[in-house]
C-alpha positions as CSV (number, residue, x, y, z in Angstrom):
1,X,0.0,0.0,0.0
2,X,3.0,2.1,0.9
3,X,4.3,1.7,-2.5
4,X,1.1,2.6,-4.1
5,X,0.4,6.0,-2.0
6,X,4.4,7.2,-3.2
7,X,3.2,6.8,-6.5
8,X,-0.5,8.2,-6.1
9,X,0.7,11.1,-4.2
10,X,2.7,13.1,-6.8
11,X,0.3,12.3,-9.7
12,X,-2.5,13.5,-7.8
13,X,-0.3,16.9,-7.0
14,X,0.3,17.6,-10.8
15,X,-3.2,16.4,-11.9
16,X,-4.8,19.1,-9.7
17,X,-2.0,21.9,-10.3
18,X,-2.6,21.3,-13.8
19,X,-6.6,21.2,-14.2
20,X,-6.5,24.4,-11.7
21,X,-3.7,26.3,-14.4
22,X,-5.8,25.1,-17.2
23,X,-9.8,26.3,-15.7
24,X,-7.6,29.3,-14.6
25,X,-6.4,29.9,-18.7
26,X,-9.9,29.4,-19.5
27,X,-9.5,26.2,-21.3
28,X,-11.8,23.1,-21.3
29,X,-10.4,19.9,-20.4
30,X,-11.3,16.4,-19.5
31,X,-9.4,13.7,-17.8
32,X,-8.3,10.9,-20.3
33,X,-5.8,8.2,-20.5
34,X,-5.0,5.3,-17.7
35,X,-7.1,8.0,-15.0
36,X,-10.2,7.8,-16.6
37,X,-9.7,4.3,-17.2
38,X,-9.7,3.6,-14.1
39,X,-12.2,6.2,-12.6
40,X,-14.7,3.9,-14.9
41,X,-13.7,0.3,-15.0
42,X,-10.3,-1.4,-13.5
43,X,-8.3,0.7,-11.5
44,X,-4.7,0.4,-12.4
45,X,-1.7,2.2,-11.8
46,X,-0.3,5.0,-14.4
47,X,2.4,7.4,-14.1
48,X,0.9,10.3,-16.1
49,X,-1.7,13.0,-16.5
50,X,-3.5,13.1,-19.8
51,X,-5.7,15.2,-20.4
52,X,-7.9,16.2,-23.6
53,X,-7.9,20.3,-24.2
54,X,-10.8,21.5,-26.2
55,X,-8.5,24.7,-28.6
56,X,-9.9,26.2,-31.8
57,X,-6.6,26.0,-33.9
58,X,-2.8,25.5,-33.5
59,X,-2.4,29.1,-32.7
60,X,-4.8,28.8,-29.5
61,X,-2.5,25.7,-28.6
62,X,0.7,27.0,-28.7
63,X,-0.6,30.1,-27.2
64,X,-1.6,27.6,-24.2
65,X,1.3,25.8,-23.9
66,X,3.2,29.0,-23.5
67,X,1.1,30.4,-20.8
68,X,1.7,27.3,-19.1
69,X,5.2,27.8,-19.5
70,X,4.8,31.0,-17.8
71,X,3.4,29.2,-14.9
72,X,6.3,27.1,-14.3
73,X,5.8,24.1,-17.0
74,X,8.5,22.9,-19.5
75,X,7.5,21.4,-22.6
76,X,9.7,18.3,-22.8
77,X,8.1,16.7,-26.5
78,X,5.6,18.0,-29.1
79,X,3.9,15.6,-31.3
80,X,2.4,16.3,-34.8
81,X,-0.6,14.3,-36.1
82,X,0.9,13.6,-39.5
83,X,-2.3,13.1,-41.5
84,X,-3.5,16.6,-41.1
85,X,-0.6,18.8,-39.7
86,X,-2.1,19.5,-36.3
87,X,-0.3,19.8,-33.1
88,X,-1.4,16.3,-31.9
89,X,-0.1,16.1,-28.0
90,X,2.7,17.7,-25.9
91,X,3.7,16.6,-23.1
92,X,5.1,19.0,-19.9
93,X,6.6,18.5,-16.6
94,X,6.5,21.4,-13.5
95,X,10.0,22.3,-13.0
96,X,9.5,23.0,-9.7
97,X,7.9,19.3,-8.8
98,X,11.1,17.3,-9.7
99,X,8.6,14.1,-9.4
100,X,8.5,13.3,-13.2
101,X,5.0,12.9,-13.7
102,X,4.4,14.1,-17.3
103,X,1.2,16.2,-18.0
104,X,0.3,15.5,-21.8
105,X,-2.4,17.4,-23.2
106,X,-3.9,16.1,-26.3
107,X,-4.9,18.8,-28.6
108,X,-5.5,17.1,-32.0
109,X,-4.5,13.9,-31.6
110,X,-8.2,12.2,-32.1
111,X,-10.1,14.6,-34.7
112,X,-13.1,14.7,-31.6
113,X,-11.1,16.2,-28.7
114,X,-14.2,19.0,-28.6
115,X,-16.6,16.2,-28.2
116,X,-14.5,14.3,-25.5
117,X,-14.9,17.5,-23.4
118,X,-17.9,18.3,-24.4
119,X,-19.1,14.9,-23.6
120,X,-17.0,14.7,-20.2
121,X,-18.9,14.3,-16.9
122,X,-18.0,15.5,-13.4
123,X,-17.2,13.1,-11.3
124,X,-14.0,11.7,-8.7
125,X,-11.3,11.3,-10.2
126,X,-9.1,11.0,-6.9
127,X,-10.7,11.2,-3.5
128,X,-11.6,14.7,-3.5
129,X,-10.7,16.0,-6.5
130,X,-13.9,15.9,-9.2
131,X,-12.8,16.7,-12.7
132,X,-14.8,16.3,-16.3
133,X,-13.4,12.6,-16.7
134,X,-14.0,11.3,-20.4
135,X,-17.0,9.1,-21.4
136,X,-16.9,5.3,-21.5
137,X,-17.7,5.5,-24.9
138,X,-14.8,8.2,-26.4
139,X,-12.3,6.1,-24.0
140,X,-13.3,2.9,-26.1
141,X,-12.7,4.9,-29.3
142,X,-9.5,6.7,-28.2
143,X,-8.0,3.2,-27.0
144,X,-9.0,1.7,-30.2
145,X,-7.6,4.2,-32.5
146,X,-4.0,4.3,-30.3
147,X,-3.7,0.5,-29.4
148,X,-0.1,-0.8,-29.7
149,X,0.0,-4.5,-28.1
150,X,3.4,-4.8,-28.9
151,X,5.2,-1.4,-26.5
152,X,1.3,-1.0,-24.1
153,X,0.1,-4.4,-23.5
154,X,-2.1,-2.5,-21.5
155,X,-4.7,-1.3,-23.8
156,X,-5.8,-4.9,-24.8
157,X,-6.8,-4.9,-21.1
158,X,-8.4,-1.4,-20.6
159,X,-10.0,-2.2,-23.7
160,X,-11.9,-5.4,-22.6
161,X,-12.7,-3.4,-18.9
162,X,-14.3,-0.6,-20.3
163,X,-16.5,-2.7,-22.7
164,X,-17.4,-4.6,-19.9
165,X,-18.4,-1.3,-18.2
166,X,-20.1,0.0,-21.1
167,X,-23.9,0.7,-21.4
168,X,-26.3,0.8,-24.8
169,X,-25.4,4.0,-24.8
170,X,-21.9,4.2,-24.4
171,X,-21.6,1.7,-27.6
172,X,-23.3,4.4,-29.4
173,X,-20.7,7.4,-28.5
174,X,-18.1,4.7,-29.3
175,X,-19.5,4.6,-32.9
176,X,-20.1,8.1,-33.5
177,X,-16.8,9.0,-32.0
178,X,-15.1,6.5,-34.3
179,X,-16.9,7.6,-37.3
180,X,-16.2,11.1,-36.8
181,X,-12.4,10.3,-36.4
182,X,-12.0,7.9,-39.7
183,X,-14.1,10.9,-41.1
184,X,-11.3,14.1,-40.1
185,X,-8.6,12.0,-41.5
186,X,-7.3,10.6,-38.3
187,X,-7.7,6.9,-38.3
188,X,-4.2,6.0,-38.8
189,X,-5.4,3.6,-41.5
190,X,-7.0,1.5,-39.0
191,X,-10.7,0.4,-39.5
192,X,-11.8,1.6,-36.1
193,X,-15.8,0.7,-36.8
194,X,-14.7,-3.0,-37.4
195,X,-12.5,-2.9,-34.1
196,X,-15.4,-1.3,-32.3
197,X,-17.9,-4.4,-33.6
198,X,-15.3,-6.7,-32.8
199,X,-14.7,-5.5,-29.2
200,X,-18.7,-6.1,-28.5
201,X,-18.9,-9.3,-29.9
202,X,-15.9,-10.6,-28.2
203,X,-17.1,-9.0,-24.7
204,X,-20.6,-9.4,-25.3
205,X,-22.4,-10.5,-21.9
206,X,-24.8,-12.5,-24.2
C-alpha cells in the first residue's frame, strides 16, 4: 500500500495543479488516459496525466502551452498528427515538482477532442478532486484508435474493462466517435468501426 500512496501522491499533486492552471487559462479539459480508465472500470496504476484540451486551432495551442510555461511548465516533446498537420499532444513536466510525472495534453490527436470534453462528466477522479473525466464511450474509441499490443500491452486490457463497463449507450458514443475520427482524416489507417464491432462481440455478456 506504501508503495502505491508514493506513486499516487505526486500524480495527484500535478493532476490538480494542472486542471487548476488550465480552468484558470480558460481552457476546457477532460481527464483521459489510464485515470479515466480507471475512474470507470479497472483501476490500475499510471504514471501520467492526460488530459484532452478543447482549442480552436494551433495558434490557440501553442498560445496555451506557452502560458503554461509562464506558470512554471516545461515542454519536454511535441507531437504532430501527421495526416492533417495538427499539433497532436505535448507533453510537460513542473519544473519546480522534480517528481516526473508528465502532463500531456492532447490537442488534436483524435479529430473529436471538442466532443471528448464536451461529452465529459463530473465526477471523482481521486478522492476529493472531481474533474470532467472522459465518457466510457470516447475512451473505447480513443483506445482503439492508439492500441499498440506490442510497446502498451495494456490497452488490450483497458480495452476489454471498459467494454465490460459500457452501457447501450456508451456503444453508441463509441460509434459516433469512431466515425467522426475515420471521417477528419485521423484513423491512422486502422478500420476503427470493425474494431469497435469486434470488441462487442468478443465482450458481449450475451
Amino acid at each position: 500500500m506504501a508503495l502505491a500512496e508514493r506513486t499516487v501522491n505526486p500524480l495527484e499533486r500535478s493532476l490538480r495543479q494542472a486542471s487548476s492552471d488550465l480552468a484558470e487559462l480558460g481552457h476546457r479539459f477532460a481527464v483521459v488516459g489510464g485515470l479515466a480508465v480507471s475512474t470507470w472500470a479497472e483501476p490500475r496504476l499510471t504514471r501520467d496525466a492526460d488530459l484532452a484540451v478543447a482549442v480552436a486551432n494551433d495558434t490557440e495551442a501553442e498560445s496555451l502551452v506557452a502560458a503554461l510555461g509562464d506558470r512554471g511548465y516545461s515542454l519536454i516533446a511535441a507531437v504532430e498528427q501527421t495526416a492533417t498537420g495538427r499539433l497532436g499532444t505535448v507533453r510537460l513536466v513542473r519544473r519546480e515538482d522534480g517528481d516526473g510525472v508528465v502532463v500531456d495534453l492532447l490537442f488534436a490527436s483524435t479529430g473529436v477532442e471538442h466532443e471528448i470534453v464536451d461529452g465529459a462528466v463530473l465526477t471523482a477522479v481521486i478522492p476529493g478532486l472531481v474533474l470532467p473525466v472522459a465518457s466510457v464511450g470516447h475512451l473505447i474509441a480513443m483506445k482503439l484508435l492508439a492500441r499498440d499490443d506490442r510497446h502498451r500491452p495494456t490497452d488490450a486490457d483497458d480495452l476489454t474493462s471498459l467494454a465490460l463497463a459500457a452501457t447501450d449507450h456508451d456503444w453508441e458514443i463509441a460509434r459516433g466517435a469512431a466515425s467522426l475520427i475515420e471521417q477528419r482524416g485521423y484513423g491512422r489507417g486502422r478500420d476503427l468501426i470493425g474494431a469497435l464491432s469486434a470488441l462487442r462481440t468478443a465482450t458481449s455478456r450475451n
